[in-house]
C-alpha positions in Angstrom: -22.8 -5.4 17.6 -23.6 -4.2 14.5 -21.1 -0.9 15.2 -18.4 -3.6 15.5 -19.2 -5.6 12.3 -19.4 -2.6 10.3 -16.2 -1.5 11.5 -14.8 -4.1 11.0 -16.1 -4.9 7.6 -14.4 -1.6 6.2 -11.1 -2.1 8.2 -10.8 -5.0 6.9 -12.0 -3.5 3.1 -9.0 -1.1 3.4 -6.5 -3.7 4.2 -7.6 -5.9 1.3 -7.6 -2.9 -0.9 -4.5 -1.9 0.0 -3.4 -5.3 -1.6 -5.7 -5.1 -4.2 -3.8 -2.1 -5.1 -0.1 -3.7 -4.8 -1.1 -6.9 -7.4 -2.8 -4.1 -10.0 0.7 -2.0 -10.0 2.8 -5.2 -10.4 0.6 -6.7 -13.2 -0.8 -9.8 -10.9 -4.0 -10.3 -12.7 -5.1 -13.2 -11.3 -4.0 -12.2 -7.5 -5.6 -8.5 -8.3 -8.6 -10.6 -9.7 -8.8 -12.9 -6.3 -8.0 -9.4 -4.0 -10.9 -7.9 -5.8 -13.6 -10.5 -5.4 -12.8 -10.2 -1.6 -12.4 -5.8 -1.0 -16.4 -6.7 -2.7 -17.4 -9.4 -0.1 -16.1 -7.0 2.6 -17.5 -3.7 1.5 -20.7 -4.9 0.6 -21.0 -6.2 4.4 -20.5 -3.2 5.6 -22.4 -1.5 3.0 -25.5 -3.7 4.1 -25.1 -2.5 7.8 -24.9 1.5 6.5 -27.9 1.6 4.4 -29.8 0.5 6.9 -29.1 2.8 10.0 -26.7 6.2 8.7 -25.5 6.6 12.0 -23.3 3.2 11.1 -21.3 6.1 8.9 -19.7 6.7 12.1 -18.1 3.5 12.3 -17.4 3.3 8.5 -15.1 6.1 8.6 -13.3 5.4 12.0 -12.8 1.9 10.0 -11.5 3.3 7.1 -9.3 5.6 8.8 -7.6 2.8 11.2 -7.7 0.2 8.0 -5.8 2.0 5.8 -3.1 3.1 8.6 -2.8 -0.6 9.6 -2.4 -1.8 5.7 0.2 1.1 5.8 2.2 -0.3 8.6 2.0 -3.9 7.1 3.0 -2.8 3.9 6.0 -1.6 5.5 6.5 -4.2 7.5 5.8 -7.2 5.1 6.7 -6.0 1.9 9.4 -3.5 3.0 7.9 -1.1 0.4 
């Protein structure tokens, strides 16, 4: 389970920094801000998990991988960039 949330934790990081990204190049401070506080929520979850047992690496990396892809694609898709 705790393979799962820590994948998921850092997927979800990359998506959200992805974002995060978009509002800082536009000049969004307030949106960056609000992205921000949450890419730290997320990362620190996963974080937690790693710390504890390095072997949860593993799924850190296959999360960050598949994250950033998906934020790719909905990038694309959403914001036709």
């Amino acid at each position: 389970m705790n393979y799962i949330i820590t994948f998921l934790a850092v997927f979800i990081t990359d998506i959200l920094y992805c974002f995060f990204i978009k509002a800082m190049n536009e000049d969004k401070m307030f949106l960056a801000s609000i992205w921000s506080c949450l890419v730290t929520f997320a990362a620190s979850v996963a974080a937690i998990n790693y710390i504890d047992d390095h072997t949860m690496i593993i799924a850190s990396v296959l999360g960050a991988f598949c994250g950033t892809y998906v934020a790719m694609k909905l990038r694309k898709r959403l914001l036709g960039d």
